[in-house]
C-alpha positions in Angstrom: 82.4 40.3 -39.1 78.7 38.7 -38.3 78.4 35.2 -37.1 77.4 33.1 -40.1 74.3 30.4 -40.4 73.8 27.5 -42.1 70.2 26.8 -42.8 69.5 23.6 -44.9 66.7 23.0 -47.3 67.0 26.7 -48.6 64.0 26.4 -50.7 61.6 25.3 -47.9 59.0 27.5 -46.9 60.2 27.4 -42.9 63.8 27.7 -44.0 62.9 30.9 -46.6 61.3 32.6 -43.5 64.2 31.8 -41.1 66.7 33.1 -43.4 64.6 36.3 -44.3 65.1 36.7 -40.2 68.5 36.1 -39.8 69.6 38.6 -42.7 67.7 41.0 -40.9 69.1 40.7 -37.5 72.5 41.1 -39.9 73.7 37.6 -39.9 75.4 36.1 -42.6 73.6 32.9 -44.1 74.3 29.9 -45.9 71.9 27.6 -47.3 71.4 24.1 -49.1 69.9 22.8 -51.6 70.1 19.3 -53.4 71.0 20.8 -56.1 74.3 23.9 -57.0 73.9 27.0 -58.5 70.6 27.7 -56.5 71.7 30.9 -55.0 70.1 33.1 -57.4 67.1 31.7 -57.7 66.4 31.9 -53.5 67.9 35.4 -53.3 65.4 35.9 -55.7 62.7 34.9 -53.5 63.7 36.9 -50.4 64.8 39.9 -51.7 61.4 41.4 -51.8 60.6 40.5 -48.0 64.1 41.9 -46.8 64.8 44.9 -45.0 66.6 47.4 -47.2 69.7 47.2 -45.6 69.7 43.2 -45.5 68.6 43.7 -49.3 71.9 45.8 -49.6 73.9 43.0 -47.9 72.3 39.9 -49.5 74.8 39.6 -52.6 78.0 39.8 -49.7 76.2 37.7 -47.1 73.8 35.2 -48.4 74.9 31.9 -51.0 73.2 28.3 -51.4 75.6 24.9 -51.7 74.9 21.9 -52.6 74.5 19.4 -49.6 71.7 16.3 -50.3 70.4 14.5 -46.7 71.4 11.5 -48.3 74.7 11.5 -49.2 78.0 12.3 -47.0 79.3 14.8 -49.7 80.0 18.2 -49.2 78.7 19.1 -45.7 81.9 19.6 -44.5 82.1 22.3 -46.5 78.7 23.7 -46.2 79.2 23.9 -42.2 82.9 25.5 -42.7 82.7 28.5 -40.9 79.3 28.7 -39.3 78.7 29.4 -35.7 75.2 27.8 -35.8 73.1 25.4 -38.0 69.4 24.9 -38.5 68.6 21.8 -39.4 64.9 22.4 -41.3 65.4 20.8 -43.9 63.4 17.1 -43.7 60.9 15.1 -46.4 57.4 16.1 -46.2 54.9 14.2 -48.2 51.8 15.1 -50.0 50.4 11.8 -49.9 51.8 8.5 -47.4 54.6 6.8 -49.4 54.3 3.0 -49.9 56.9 1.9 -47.7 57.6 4.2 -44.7 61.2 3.9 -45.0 61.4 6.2 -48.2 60.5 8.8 -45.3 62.9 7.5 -42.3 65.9 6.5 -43.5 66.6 10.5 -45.1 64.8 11.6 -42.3 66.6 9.9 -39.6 70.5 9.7 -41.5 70.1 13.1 -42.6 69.9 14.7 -39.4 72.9 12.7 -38.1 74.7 14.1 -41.4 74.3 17.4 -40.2 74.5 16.8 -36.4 78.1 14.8 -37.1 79.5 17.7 -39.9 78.4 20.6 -37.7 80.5 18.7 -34.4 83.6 18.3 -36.2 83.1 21.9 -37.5 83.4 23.7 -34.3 79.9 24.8 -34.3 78.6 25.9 -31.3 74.7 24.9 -31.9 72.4 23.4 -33.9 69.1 24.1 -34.0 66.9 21.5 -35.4 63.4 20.9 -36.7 60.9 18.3 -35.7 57.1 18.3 -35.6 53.9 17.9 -33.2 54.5 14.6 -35.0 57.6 13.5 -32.8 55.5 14.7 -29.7 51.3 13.4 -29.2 51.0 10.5 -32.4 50.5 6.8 -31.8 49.0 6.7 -28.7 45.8 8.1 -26.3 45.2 11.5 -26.4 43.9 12.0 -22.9 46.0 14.3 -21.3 47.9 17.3 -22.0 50.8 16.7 -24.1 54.4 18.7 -23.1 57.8 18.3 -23.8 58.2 15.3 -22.0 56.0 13.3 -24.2 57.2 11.3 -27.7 54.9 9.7 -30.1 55.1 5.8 -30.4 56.4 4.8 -33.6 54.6 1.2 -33.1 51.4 2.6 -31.8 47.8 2.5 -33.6 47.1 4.4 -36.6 50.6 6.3 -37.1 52.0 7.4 -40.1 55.2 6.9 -42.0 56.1 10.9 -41.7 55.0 11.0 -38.3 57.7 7.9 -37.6 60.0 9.7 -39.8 60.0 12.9 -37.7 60.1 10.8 -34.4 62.9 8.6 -35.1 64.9 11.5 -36.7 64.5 13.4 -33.1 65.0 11.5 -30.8 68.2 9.7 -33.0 69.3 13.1 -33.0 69.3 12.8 -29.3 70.9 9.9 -29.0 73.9 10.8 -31.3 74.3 14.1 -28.8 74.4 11.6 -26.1 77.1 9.8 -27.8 79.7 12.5 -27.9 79.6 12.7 -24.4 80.7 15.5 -21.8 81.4 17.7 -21.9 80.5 19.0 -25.5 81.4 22.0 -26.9 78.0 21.5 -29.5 74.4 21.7 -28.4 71.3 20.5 -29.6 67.7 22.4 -29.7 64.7 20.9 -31.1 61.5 23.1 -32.4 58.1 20.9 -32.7 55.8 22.8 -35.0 52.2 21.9 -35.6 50.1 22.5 -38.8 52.3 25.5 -40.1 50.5 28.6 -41.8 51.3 32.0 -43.0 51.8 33.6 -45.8 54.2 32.3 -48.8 57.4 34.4 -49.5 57.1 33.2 -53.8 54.5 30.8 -55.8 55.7 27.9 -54.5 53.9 25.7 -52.0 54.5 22.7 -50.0 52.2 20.5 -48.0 51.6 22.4 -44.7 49.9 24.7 -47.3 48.1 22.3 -49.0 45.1 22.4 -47.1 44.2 26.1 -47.2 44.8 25.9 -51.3 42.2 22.8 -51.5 40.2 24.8 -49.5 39.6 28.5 -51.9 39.5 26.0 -55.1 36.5 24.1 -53.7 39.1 20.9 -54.7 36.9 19.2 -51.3 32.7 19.2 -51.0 33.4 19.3 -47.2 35.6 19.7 -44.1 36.5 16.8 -42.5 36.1 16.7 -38.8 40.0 16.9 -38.0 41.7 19.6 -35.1 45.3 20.0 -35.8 47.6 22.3 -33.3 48.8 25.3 -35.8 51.5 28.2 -36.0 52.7 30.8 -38.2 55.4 30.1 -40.3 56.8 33.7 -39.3 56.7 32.5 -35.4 58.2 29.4 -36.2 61.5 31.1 -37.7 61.7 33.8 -35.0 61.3 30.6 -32.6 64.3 29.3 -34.4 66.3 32.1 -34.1 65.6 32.9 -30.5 66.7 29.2 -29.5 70.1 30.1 -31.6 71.0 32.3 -28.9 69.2 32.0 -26.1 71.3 30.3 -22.8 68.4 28.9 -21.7 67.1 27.0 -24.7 70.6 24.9 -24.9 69.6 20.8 -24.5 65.4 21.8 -24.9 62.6 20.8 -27.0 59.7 23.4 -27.6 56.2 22.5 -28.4 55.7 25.4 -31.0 52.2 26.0 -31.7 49.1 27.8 -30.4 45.9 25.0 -29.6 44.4 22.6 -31.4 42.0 24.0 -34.1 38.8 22.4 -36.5 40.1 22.9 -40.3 36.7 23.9 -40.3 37.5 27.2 -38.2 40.5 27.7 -40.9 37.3 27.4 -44.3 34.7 29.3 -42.2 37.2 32.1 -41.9 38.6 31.8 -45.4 34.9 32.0 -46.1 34.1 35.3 -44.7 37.0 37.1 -45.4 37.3 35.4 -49.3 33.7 34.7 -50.4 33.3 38.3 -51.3 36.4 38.3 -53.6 34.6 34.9 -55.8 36.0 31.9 -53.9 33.1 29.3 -53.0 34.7 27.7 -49.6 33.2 24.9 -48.7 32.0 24.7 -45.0 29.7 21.7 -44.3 31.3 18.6 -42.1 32.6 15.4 -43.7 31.6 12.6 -41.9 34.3 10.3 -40.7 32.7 7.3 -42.3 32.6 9.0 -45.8 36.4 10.4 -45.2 37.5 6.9 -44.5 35.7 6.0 -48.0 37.2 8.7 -49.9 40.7 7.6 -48.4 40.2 4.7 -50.0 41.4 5.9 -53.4 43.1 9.7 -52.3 46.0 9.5 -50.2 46.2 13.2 -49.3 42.7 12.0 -47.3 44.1 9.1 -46.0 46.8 11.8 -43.9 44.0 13.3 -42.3 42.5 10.0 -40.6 44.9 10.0 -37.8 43.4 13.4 -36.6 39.6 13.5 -37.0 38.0 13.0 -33.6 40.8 13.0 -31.9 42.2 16.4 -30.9 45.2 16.5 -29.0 45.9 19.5 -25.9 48.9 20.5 -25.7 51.3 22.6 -23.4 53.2 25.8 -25.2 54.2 27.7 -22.4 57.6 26.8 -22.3 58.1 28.6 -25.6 56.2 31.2 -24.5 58.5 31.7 -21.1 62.2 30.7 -22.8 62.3 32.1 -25.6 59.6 34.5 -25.4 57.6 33.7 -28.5 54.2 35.2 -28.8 51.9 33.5 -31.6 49.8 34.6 -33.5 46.5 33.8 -34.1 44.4 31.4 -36.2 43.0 34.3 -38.4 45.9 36.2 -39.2 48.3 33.3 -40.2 45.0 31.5 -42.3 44.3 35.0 -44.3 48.0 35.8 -44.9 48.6 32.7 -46.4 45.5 32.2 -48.9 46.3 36.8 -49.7 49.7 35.1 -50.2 48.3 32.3 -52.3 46.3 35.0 -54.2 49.2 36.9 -54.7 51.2 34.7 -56.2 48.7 33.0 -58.4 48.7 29.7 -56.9 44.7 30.0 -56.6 42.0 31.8 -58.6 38.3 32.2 -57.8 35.9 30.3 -60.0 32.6 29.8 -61.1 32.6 26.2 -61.5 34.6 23.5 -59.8 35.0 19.6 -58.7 33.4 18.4 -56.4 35.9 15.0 -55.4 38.4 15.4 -52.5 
């Protein structure tokens, strides 16, 4: 019998792609959802991006329960025979909520929810989601950020999901600190940046966000902001790899290839979609008029924290431990906006708005 997974937030793009993974490599998988009865609708999803014999398999080895982040209930159950957990599921906003705690507190208790089911489970690791958020927010950005380095949840111009994902990590490692040794459990953390690639149905979140305002014109200009970015599909084979690997138990990775403009990410959506009738925007947003415009729009107010301030950062240890290679820039932007095509979560037009 395959070892079995638990993946939470089954309907998340990241957790979609890490389970599409797993059934490949012939695991069985269990996901959650807020919500019962779900497991149609996601094997739905991933049945078209499966492998033929984990397409075979999914009906036997694949099921979504109901566990919310917020509530005690039922992740006993969902944990009940499962070697490993991935903890991906986490809030991610598409605009700054009013009071930053709406983003901590299910942020922060929820991983401890997991962390404390999977531990009295018997399972053997979890692996566990952050964010370039947890790692280079909040303070200078003069050096080259690694591992070592945490983002200052008091520090100047840091945002609520940027707390949230920081004081969800590093309570995550305290409460592994609290069991004490020797522990039969582990704990693995994987910080993402900006995460592209393609979609797996017509659903979107956030991280995807930006390359959608981007083919409907929805922005009269790029704002001056460098973001570190990944492929979704690296990002889940990361995951997987630190499931297993020996070396990976008690380690954070910085998962991401450098620091890019958004700018790089229209001018390429530009040449490879402005033949196919999508009028991509390419001209620079000045700071000052971005700081206007987040005035009223709260998707622009996101964005202030990163324009003119790049942050370097350090992937080799990725690269060495668990032997992740990334992709690049153009092949996770133009698989996401074919996937966005696709699925008809953007059409080209002959008019559009010209407001951010």
């Amino acid at each position: 019998m395959s070892d079995k997974v638990l993946v939470t937030g089954a309907t998340g793009f990241i957790a979609q792609h890490c389970i599409v993974q797993l059934l490949d490599a012939g695991y069985r998988v269990r996901g959650t959802a807020r919500t019962a009865g779900r497991t149609p609708e996601v094997g739905s999803v991933l049945r078209p991006h499966l492998s033929y014999d984990a397409r075979e398999r999914l009906g036997d080895d694949f099921e979504v329960v109901a566990a919310d982040l917020t509530s005690d209930e039922n992740w006993g159950g969902a944990v009940d025979g499962c070697r490993f957990v991935l903890h991906v599921a986490s809030p991610l906003p598409s605009a700054p909520p009013k009071n930053a705690q709406d983003l901590i507190i299910p942020a922060r208790d929820g991983a401890v929810r997991v962390l404390r089911a999977a531990n009295e489970g018997g399972v053997e690791r979890v692996v566990m989601t952050s964010s370039m958020a947890a790692v280079c927010y909040g303070r200078a950005r003069d050096r080259v950020f690694t591992e070592d380095d945490w983002s200052d949840v008091d520090g100047p111009d840091i945002g609520a999901y940027e707390q949230s994902k920081t004081i969800a990590e590093r309570t995550a490692w305290e409460f592994m600190a609290s069991l004490g040794a020797p522990n039969a459990m582990d704990l693995v953390t994987i910080n993402p940046g900006l995460v592209l690639g393609p979609l797996l149905c017509g659903q979107w979140g956030t991280s995807a966000e930006l390359v959608k305002k981007i083919l409907e014109r929805a922005i009269p200009a790029i704002p001056d902001a460098r973001f570190p970015m990944v492929d979704v599909r690296d990002v889940a084979a990361a995951h997987v790899a630190a499931m297993v690997s020996p070396e990976a138990s008690g380690q954070r990775f910085i998962c991401c290839i450098e620091s890019h403009a958004i700018r790089e990410v229209a001018l390429i959506l530009k040449e490879e979609f402005g033949p196919r009738g999508f009028k991509v925007p390419t001209r620079r947003l000045a700071r000052p008029v971005l700081r206007i415009v987040a005035l009223w729009d709260q998707q622009a107010r996101l964005l202030m924290a990163d324009v003119g301030r790049p942050a370097d950062l350090d992937s080799s240890k990725i690269r060495r431990v668990l032997g992740i290679e990334f992709r690049g820039l153009r092949e996770m932007t133009v698989s996401m906006a074919d996937s966005m095509i696709r699925y008809g979560v953007v059409k080209a037009k002959k008019s559009h708005p010209a407001v951010f």
